[in-house]
C-alpha positions, 0 to 999 in steps of 0.5 A: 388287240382292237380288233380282237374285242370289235372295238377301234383304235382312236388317235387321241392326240397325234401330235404328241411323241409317241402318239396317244391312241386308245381302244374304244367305240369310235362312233361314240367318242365322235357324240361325246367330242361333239357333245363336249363342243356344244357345252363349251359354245353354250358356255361362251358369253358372245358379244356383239358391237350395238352401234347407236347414229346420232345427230348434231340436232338430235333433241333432248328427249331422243338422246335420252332414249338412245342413250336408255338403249345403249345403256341396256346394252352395255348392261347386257355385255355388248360393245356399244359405239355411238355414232355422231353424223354430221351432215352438209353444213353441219360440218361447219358446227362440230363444236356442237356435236362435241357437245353432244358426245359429252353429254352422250359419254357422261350418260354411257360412263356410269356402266361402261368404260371407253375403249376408243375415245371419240375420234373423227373419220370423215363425218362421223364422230365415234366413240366406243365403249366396253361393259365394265362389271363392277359399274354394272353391278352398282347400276343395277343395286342402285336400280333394285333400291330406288325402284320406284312404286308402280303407279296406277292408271290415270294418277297424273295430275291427281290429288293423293289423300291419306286417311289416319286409321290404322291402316294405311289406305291411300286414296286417289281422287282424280283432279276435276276440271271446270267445263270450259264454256265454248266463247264465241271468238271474234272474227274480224273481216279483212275488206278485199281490195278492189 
């Protein structure tokens, strides 16, 4: 009957009993199969596993920032893992590194949520964390609300004046230093030893 109309007989699930077939163009069922397949990969959210090192010295300023770059990736639906990495003598103090994933967690909790508990393996101290949807969506309203105010260029340390028109100006005087005068420094001389 197929090849009667110069069509072909596709096999459309052989596994079945009896097994489906249906009579069509067997190049163009192939496009709209592969067709289908790429909208369904489209589709798929793919996540991956971010992993962020840490040290046990590792300063304030630069956890905070680390921490920024997890936090966004955990905004964006990836995995996170945050390593702590203990080096030499710095096995010794893991008490501090502890700390440190305390304070690391409590950053990372408020859009995520602990897949792994932190665990030690060998020198390295790691946690993993999973994007939590609901905490995601309170982060960023709370983001969109307290968004703050676009600051405009060398405003820092500047004296802000409003005037009490009807219009609502804000002036920017920027705050004035004295020059400093140059003094001239003592120097004292250190007699050689002879």
């Amino acid at each position: 009957m197929a090849r009667s109309k110069d069509l072909d007989l596709i096999e459309v699930s052989p596994n079945a009993k009896p097994p489906v077939c249906k009579i069509g163009d067997f190049g163009k069922y192939n496009y709209e199969k592969q067709k289908k397949e790429k909208e369904q990969k489209k589709s798929k959210t793919s996540t991956q596993l971010k992993e962020i090192r840490f040290h046990p010295n590792t300063d304030t300023h630069d956890m905070d920032f680390k921490c920024r770059h997890l936090v966004d990736f955990l905004v964006q639906g990836h995995k996170v893992k945050a390593t702590i990495i203990f080096i030499g003598r710095m096995m010794v103090h893991q008490d501090i590194g502890r700390k440190l994933m305390d304070e690391i967690l409590e950053k990372l909790t408020i859009v995520g949520k602990i897949e792994q508990p932190p665990k030690m393996e060998g020198r390295y101290l790691t946690v993993m964390l999973i994007p939590e949807k609901k905490k995601i969506d309170e982060y960023k309203k709370s983001l969109e609300k307290g968004k703050p105010a676009e600051k405009p260029a060398d405003t820092t340390d500047a004296k802000v004046t409003t005037d009490a028109k009807d219009t609502k100006e804000v002036k920017v005087e920027p705050k004035v230093e004295p020059i400093a005068e140059a003094k001239a420094e003592s120097v004292t001389e250190v007699p050689a030893d002879k």
